[in-house]
C-alpha positions as CSV (number, residue, x, y, z in Angstrom):
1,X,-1.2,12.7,5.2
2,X,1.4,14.5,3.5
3,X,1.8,14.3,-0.7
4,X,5.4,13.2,-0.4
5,X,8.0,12.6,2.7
6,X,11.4,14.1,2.0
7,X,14.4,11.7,2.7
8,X,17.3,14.6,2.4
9,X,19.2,11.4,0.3
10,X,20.8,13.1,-2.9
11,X,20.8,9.8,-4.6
12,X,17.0,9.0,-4.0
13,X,16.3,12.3,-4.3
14,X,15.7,13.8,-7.6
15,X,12.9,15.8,-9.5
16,X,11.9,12.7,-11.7
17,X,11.7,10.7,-8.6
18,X,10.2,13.3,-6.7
19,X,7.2,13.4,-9.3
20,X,6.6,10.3,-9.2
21,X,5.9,10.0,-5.8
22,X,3.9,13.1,-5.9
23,X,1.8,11.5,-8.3
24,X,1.4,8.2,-6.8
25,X,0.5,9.6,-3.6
26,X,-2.0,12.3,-5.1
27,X,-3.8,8.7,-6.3
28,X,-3.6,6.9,-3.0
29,X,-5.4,10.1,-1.4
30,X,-7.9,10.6,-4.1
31,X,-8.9,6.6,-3.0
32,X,-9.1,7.3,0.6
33,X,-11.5,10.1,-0.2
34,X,-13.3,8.1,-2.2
35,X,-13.6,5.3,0.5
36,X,-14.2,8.3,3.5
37,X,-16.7,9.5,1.2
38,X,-18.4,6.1,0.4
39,X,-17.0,2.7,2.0
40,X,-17.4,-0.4,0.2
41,X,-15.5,-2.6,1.8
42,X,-13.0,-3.0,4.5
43,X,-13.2,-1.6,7.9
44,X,-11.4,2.0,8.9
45,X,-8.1,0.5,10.7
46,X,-7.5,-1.6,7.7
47,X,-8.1,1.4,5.3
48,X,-6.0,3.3,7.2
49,X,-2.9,0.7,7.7
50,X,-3.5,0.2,3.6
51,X,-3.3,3.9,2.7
52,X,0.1,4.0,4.9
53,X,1.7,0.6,3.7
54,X,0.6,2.2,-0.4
55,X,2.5,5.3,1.0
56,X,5.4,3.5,2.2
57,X,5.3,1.4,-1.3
58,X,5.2,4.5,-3.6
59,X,8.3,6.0,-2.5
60,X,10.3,2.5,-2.2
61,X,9.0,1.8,-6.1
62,X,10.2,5.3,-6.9
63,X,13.4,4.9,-5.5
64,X,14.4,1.6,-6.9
65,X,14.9,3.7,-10.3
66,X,18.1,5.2,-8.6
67,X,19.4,1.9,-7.2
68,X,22.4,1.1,-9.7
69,X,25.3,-0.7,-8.3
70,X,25.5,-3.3,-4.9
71,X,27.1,-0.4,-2.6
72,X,23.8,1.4,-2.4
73,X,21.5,-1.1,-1.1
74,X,22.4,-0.4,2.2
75,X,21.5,3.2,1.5
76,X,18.6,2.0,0.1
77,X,17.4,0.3,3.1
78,X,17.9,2.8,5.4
79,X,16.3,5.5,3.4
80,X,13.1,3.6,3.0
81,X,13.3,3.0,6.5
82,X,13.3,6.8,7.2
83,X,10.1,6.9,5.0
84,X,8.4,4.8,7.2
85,X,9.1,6.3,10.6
86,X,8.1,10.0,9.2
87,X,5.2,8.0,7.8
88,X,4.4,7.1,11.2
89,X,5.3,10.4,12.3
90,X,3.0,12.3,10.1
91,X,-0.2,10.6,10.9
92,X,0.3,10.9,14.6
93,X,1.1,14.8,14.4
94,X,-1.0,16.0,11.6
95,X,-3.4,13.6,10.0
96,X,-5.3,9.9,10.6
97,X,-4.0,8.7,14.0
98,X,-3.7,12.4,15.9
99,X,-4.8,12.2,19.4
100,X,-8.9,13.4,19.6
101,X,-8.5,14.5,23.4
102,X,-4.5,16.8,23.1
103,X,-4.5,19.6,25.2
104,X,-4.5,21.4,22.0
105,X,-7.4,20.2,20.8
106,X,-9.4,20.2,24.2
107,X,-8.5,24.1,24.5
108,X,-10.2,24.4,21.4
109,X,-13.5,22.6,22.6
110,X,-13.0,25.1,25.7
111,X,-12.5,28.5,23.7
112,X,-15.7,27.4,21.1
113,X,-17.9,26.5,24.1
114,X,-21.2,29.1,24.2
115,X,-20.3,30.1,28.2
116,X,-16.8,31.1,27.2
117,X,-17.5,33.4,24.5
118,X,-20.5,35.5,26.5
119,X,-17.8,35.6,29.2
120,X,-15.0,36.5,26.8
121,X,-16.3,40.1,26.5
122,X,-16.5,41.0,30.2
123,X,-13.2,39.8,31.5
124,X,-9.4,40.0,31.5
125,X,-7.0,38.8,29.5
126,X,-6.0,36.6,33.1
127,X,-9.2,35.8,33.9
128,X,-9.9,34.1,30.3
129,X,-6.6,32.3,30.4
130,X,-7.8,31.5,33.7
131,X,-11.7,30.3,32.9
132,X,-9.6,28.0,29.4
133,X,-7.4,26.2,32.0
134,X,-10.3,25.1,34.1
135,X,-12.5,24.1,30.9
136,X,-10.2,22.0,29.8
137,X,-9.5,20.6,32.9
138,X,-13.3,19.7,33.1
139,X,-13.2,18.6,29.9
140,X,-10.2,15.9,30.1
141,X,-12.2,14.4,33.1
142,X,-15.4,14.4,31.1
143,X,-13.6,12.5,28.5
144,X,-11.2,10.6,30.5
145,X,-12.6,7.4,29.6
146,X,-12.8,8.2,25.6
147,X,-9.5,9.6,25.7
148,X,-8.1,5.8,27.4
149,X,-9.6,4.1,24.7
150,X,-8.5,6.4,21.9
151,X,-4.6,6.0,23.4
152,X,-5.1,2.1,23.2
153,X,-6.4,2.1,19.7
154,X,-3.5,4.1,18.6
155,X,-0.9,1.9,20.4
156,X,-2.8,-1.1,18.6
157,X,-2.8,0.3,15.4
158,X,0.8,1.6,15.7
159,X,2.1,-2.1,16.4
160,X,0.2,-3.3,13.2
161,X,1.2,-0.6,10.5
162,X,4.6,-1.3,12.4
163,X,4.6,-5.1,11.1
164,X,3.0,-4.6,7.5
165,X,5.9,-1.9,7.5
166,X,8.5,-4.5,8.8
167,X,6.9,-6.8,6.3
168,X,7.4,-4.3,3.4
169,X,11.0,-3.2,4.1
170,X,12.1,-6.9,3.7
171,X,10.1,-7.1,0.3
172,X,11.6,-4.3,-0.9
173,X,15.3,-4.7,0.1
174,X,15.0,-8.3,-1.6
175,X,13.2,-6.7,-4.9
176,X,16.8,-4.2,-4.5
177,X,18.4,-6.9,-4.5
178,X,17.5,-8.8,-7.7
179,X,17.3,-5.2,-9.0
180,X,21.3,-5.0,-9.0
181,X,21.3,-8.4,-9.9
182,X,19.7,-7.8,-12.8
183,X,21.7,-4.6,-14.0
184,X,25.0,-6.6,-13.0
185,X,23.8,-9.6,-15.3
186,X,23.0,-7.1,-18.4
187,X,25.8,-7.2,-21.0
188,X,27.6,-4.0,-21.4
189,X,25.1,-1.9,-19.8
190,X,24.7,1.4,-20.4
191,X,23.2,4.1,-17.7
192,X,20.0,4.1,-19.4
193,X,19.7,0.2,-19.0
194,X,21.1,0.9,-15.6
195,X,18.2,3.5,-14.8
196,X,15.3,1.3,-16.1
197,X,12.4,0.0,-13.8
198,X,11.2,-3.2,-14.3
199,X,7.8,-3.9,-16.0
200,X,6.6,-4.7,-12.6
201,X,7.2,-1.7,-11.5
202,X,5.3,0.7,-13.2
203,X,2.3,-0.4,-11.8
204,X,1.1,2.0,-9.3
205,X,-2.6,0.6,-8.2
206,X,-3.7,-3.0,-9.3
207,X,-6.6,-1.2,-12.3
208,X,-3.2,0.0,-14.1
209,X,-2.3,-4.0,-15.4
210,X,-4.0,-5.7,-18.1
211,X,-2.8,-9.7,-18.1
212,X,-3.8,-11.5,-21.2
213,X,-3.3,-15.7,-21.4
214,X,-1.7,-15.9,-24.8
215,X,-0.6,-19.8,-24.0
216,X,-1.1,-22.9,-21.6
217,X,2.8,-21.5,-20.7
218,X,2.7,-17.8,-21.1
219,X,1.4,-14.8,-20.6
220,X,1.2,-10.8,-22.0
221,X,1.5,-8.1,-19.3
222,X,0.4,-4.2,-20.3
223,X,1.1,-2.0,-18.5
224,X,0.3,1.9,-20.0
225,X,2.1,1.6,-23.3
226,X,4.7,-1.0,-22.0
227,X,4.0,-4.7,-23.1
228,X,6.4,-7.8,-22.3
229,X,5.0,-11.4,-22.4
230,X,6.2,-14.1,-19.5
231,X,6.3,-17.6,-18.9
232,X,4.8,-18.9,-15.6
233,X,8.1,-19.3,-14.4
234,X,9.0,-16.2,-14.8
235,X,5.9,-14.5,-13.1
236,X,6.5,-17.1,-10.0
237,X,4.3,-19.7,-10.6
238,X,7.1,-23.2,-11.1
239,X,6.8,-26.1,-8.8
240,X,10.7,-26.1,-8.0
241,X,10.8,-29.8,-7.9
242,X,9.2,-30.8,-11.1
243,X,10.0,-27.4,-12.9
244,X,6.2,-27.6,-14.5
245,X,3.9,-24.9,-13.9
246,X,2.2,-25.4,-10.0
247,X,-1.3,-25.6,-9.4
248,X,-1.7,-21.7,-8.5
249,X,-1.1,-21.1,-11.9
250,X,-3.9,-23.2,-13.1
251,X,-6.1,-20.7,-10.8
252,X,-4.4,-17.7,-12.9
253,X,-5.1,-19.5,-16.2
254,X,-9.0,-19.9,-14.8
255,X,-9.4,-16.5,-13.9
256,X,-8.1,-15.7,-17.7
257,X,-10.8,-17.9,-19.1
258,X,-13.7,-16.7,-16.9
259,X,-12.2,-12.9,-17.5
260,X,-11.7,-12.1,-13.7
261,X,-14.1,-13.8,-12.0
262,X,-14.3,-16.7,-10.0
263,X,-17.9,-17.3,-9.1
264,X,-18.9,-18.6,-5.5
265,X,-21.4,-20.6,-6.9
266,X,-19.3,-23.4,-7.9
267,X,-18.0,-24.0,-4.4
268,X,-18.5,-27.2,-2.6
269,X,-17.2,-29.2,0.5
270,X,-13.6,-29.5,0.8
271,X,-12.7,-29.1,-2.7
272,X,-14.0,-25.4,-2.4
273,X,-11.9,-24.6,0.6
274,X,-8.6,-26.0,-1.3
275,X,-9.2,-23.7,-4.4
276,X,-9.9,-21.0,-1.8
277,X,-6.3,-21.8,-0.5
278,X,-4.8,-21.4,-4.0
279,X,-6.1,-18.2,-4.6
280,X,-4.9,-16.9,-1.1
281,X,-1.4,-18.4,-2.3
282,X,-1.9,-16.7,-5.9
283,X,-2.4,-13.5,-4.2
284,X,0.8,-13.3,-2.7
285,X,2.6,-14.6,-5.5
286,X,0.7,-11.5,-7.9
287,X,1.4,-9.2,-4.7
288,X,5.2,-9.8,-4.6
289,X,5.5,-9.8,-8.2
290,X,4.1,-6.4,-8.8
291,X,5.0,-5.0,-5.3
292,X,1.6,-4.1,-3.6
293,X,0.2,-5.4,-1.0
294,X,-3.4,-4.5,-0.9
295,X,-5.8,-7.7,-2.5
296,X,-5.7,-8.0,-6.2
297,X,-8.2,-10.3,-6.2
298,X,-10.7,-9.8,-3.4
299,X,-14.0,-11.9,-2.9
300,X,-17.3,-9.6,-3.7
301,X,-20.1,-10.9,-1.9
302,X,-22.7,-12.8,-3.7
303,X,-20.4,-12.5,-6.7
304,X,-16.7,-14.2,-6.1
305,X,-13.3,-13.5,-6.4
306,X,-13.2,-10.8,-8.8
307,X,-9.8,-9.1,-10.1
308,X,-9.1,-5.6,-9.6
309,X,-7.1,-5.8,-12.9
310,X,-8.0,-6.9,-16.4
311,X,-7.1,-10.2,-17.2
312,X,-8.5,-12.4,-20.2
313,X,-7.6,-15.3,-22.2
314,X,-6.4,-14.5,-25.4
315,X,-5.7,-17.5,-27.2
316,X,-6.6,-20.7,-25.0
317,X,-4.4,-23.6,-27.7
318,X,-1.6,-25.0,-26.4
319,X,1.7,-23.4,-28.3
């Protein structure tokens, strides 16, 4: 996978933006190693369409710093869309979903093989070209039937990094979206204001927020050395018919008081399976928010839902 994938777009190209991404994508590399090294959870296609979609998300984040005005959201969405088919490209060419059985790679097999190189000594330059063809001809009927099942996996894993891409190009042309909103809405704004990322934004992995319950209504969000505090409305959680806080926020508020865990222990019957609902249904809500899509809060066998970032309850009175 390649550190960053050039757009050749003046206006989301940049050398802050630029080292951003590098940065982000430096992390998302260093966790894939990690997991190669030592997997903890998930399975290998998941990792992988995870590592692409966290790819795909880095370089959309970065670019939203340079969306300033209503005209450029087209751009926007076409440049982002270019990210994902070199993406794509990338992985299939030169990294995790190259084809095992290429007639590059088979010609390899055939040139390393013991028989070849005591040959390689004693013969032409014709007769090794010759000898290489019909290895690897032998060699893509020995592995005919590895090589048919390789191809199907990577149509099958294509069609699903496809979708979470499709998926994330809508999420991030609507965050665009309320992005010029937002610098429209802002009273005599200046180009700094007009440059600024959301707090949401700065978050690159999920370990980078700290959430701290400061109310029954609101909440403090860290991220590095920025702080701003939000009510549950504002972070997503409103029932729009009653305008009160919904019932996903109560499972925020628990996860606060039990400082990121929600034990499996406590589950029972049907009333187990509905708080297992709401904390799908948080997930998404935290996942849109703060613009990643891998599980904030994922269950830990023999433990519970435990949250990849910090999150406490600071003052648990009503203000």
């Amino acid at each position: 996978m390649e550190s960053m994938i050039q757009v050749s777009n003046d206006t989301f190209s940049n050398p802050a933006i630029d080292k951003r991404i590098l940065a982000d994508v430096a992390r998302i590399q260093s966790a894939w190693l990690h997991w190669i090294a030592e997997a903890s959870e998930g399975d290998f296609d998941s990792k992988i369409i995870e590592t692409l979609v966290e790819t795909l998300d880095a370089h959309a984040r970065a670019y939203l710093g340079a969306l300033d005005r209503e005209n450029l959201l087209p751009e926007y969405n076409a440049c982002l869309r270019r990210v994902g088919v070199a993406l794509l490209q990338n992985a299939q060419q030169h990294s995790l979903l190259q084809d095992p059985y290429s007639e590059e790679r088979l010609r390899k097999m055939a040139e390393s093989s013991s028989e070849y190189i005591l040959r390689k000594r004693s013969s032409t330059s014709e007769q090794q070209e010759g000898e290489i063809r019909n290895a690897v001809e032998r060699l893509r009927l020995e592995f005919r039937k590895q090589s048919r099942q390789a191809l199907e996996w990577r149509i099958q894993i294509r069609m699903r990094i496809e979708t979470h891409f499709e998926a994330r190009y809508r999420h991030w042309a609507a965050e665009a979206m309320e992005e010029v909103q937002r610098i429209a809405d802002q009273p005599q704004h200046t180009t700094v204001v007009k440059r600024a990322v959301r707090l949401e934004h700065l978050a690159r992995k999920w370990e980078d927020i700290e959430i701290s319950l400061i109310s029954d209504e609101r909440v403090e969000i860290r991220i590095g050395n920025k702080i701003e505090t939000r009510n549950y409305a504002e972070m997503g959680f409103q029932d729009r018919r009653t305008g009160k806080q919904n019932l996903l926020w109560t499972i925020l508020q628990a996860l606060a008081r039990l400082e990121g865990t929600i034990p499996i222990d406590a589950r029972s019957g049907q009333e187990w399976l509905a708080v297992e609902k709401r904390i799908g249904r948080m997930k998404k809500v935290l996942q849109k928010l703060f613009g990643m899509s891998d599980d904030p809060v994922p269950l830990i066998e023999g433990i519970g839902y435990r949250a990849r970032f910090k999150i406490r309850a600071a003052l648990a009175s009503k203000t």
